[in-house]
N, C-alpha and C positions, 0 to 999 in steps of 0.2 A: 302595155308591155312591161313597164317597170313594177305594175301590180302583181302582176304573174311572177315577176320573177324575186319578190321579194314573202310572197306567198310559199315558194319553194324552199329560199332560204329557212324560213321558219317550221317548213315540215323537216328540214334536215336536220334543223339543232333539235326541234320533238327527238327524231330518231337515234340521236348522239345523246344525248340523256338518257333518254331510255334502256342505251346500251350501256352507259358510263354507270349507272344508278348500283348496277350489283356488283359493277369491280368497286365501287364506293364503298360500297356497303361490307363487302369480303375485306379489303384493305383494315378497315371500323373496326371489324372482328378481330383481325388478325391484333391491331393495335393491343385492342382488349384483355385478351387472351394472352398477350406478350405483358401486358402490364399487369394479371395478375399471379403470371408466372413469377417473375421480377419481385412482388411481394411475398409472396410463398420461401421465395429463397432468402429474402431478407427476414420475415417468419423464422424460417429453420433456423439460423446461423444463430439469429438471439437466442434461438432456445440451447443451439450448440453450444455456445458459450456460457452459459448459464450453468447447464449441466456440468461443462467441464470444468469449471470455478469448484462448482458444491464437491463436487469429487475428489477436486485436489486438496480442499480442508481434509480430507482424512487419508491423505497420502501418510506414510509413515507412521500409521495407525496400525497394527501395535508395532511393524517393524518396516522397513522404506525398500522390502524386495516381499511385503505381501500386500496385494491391490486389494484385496476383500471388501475392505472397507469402503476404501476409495470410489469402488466398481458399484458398490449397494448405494452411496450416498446421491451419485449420479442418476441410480434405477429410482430412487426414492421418490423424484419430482416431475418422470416424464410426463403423468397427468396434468402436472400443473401446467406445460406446454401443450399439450392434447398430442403426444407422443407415443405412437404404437411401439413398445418394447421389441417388437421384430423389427424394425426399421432401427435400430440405432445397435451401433456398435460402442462399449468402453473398454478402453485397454490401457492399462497400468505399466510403465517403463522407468528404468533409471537408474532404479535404487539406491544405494549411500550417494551416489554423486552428484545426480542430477532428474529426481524424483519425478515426474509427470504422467498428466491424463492424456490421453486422445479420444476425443468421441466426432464418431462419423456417422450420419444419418441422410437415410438416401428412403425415402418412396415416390411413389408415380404422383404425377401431377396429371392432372383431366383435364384438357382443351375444349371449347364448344366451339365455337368459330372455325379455329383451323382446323377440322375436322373435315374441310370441304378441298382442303389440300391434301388428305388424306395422314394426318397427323393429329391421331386420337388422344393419347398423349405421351408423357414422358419422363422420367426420372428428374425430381430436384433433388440435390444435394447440398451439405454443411457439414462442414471439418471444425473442430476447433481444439487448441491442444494449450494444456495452464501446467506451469509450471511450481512447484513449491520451492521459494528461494529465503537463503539466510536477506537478514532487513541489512543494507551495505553503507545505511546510509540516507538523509536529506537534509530537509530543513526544518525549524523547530527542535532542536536536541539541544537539550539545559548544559549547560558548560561545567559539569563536574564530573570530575574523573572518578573511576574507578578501577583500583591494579587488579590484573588478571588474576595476581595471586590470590588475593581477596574472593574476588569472582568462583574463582574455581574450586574454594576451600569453604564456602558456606553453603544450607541446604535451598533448596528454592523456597520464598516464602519467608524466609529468615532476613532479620533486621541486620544492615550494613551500616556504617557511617560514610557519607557520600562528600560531606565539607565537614575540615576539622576544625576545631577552634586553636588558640594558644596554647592549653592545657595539654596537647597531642598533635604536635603537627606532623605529617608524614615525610619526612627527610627535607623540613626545611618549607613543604607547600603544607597548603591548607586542604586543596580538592581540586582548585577551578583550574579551567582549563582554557586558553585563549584563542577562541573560535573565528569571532571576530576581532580587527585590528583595532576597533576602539575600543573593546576592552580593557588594552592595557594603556588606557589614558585616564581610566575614570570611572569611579566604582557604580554611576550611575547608569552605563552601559553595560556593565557587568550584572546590575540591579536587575534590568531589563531583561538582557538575555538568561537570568535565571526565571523571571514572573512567564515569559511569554514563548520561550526557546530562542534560540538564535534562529534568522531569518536568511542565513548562507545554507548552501548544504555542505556538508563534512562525510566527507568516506571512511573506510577503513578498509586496511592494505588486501584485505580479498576483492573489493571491491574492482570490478572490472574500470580500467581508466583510472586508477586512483596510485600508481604508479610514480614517485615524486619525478624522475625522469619526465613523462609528460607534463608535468602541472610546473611550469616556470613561474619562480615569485613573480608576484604581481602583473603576470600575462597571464592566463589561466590557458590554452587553448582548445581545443574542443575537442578532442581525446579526454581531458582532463575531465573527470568526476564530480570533482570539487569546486568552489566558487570562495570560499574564506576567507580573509584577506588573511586572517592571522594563523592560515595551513599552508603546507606546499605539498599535495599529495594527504594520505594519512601521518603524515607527522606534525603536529601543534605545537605549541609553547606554552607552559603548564604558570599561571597567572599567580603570584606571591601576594601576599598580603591578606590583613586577617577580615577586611570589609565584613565589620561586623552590622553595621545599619543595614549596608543597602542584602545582607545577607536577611535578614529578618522580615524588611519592609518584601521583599520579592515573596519569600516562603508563606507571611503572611498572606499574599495576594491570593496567593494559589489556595491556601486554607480556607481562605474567609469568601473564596468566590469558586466552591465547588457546590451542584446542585446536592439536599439534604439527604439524597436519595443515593448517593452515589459519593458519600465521605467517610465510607468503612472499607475497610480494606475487604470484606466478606459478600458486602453490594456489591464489591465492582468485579472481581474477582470468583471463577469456582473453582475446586477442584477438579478435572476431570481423568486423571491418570496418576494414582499414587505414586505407581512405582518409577515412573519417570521424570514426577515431579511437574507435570503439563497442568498450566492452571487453561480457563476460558476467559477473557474480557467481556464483560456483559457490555452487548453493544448498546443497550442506553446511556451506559457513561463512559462509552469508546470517543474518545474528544477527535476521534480524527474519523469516524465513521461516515461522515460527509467531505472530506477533505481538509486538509491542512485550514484551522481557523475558525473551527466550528465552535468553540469554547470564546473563541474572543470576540466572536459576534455579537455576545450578551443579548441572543433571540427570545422572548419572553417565553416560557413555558419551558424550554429549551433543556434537557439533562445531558451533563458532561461533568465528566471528573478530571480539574486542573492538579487533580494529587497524582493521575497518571503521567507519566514522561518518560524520555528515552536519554539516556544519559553513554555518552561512548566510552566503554574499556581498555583501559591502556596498557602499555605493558610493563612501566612503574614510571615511578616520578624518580627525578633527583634531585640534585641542590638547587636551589633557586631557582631563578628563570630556564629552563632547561628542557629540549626535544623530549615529546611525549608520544610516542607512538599508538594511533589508534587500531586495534586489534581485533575486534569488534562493536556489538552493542549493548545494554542491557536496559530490561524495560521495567521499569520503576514505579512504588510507590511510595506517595512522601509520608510519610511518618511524621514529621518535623521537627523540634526540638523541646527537651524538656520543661517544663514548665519552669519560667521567671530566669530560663539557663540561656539567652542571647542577648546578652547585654554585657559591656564591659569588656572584656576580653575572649569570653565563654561563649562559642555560638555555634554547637555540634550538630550537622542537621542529618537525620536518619531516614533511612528506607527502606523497605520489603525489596529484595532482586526477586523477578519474575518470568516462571519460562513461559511465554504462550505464542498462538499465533495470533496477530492481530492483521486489522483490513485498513491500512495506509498506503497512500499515496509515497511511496519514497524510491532510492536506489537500490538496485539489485546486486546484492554478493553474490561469490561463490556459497553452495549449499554444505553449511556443515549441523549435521545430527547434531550436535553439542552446541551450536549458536542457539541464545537466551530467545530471542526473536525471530520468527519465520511469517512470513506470507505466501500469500498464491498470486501468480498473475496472468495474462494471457500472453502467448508466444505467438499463436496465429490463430 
């Protein structure tokens, strides 16, 4: 009797397999089919975003209320995604104030599996919308000022004096400006943050959060933009003294450890818009093209140019130690100083102001058409 009935058992679990085999099997598919939907959408999105990056580099191309440009830059690459140009949308918005792409890209996805639930397939979709914004702001910015009066009264391209020597001092300061708080203890900190940038970030008063009201000395709180010890908001303390060594030994640095390919102002630098004075950064010697640090990595093979930097614009200096308000940014080439002319009391150090946009990691300003610096970023 217990053989019989342990006989039947086992015809019963056969029979329960057998039925369980194809809900197994349909479950299997469904997974599948969900997992390569899932890919598809994570597919589209990177291409979304991609596109709407290339696009927004030529926002404000030749003016930031015509998308032309912008909209063709986007078309240019969908092959490179394998992007049917009937399947995506770009659309240009903002203009003077607040410039941006959106591309939307929607086709049918093919199911095999669920097709047995009757769901052949289905629409994936990818949104993605970049923004073109004034540079507000990070870390890595050389500690030398430049008055906006300055700024605004020279042509793009044209040599400024960035640190003065004895010979010319600007109402009492030399250039520097004090970023960090040990700055003003020690010309070897000063030395530093000229060779390498300051490693706080520093805003400028567009800059969202950079409001001195939010940014309490020495509590920074997280509204706050900034992080400097030697800022409260966009206002600093402009650094006196003529620090002629550690001015030389820093400039030097940047000189003598820029790759050979990338220590003309012509290598690093194109023109691409006369009339508005728009240069390009050629991204081989974009030192931040990989992110903040890619020039102090010292990577073998490696091209960057430590004569590129961002130096912040103020709105003047006074007499001595005295609030310097940061205004914006301007992005620099060193020049350096005349030959056998940094020594002694004499230590003028010069550089190209240059308009472009460049690809850095930093904070976002409000957009202004006349900021020296601009980038793209993504909003969603």
């Amino acid at each position: 009797m217990l053989k019989v009935l342990r006989r039947r058992e086992r015809g019963q679990v056969l029979v329960m397999a057998a039925l369980l085999v194809p809900v197994l099997l349909a479950m299997t598919g469904m997974a599948i089919d969900a997992g390569r939907y899932a890919s598809d959408r994570r597919s589209l999105q990177n291409a979304a975003d991609a596109i709407a990056l290339a696009a927004a580099q030529q926002l404000c191309a030749p003016s930031c209320t015509d998308y032309d440009a912008a909209v063709a830059a986007g078309d240019a690459i969908l092959d490179k995604y394998d992007i049917n140009p009937d399947d995506v949308t770009i659309t240009g918005s903002g203009g003077n104030t607040a410039p941006q792409v959106t591309v939307q890209i929607r086709r049918p996805h093919n199911f095999i599996f669920m097709r047995v639930v009757g769901i052949s397939t289905r629409d994936v979709e990818a949104r993605a919308r970049a923004l073109k914004v004034s540079f507000g702001g990070g870390e890595g910015v050389v500690p030398w000022g430049l008055e906006e009066s300055v700024a605004g009264s020279v042509p793009w391209g044209a040599e400024v004096i960035m640190k003065y020597d004895a010979n010319s001092p600007e109402n009492g300061n030399f250039g520097p400006v004090r970023i960090d708080a040990q700055q003003g203890t020690g010309s070897k900190d000063y030395e530093n943050g000229v060779a390498y940038g300051s490693g706080s970030n520093i805003c400028a008063e567009s800059t969202p959060g950079c409001d001195p009201s939010s940014c309490a000395s020495g509590s920074f709180p997280s509204p706050c933009a900034e992080d400097a010890d030697g800022c409260v908001g966009p206002e600093c303390k402009s650094k006196t003294g003529n620090m002629v060594g550690a001015t030389k030994d820093a400039v030097d640095f940047r000189m003598n450890n820029t790759s050979a390919t990338c220590d003309s102002f012509n290598e690093v630098f194109t023109l691409v818009d006369a009339s508005s004075g728009k240069y390009r950064l050629n991204n081989a010697c974009n030192p931040w093209i990989d992110g903040p640090g890619k020039c102090a990595d010292d990577k073998p093979g490696t091209l960057c140019s430590r004569r590129v930097f961002i130096i912040p614009i103020i709105d003047e200096f006074g007499n001595g130690s005295g609030d310097v308000t940061v205004v914006r940014f301007a992005l620099m080439f060193l020049e350096g100083y005349d030959s056998n002319k940094c020594k002694g009391s004499a230590c003028e150090i010069k550089g190209r102001f240059v308009k472009a946009d460049i690809n850095t990691g930093s904070l976002s300003g409000i957009f202004d058409p006349q900021a020296p610096i601009q980038y793209v970023r993504l909003a969603e």
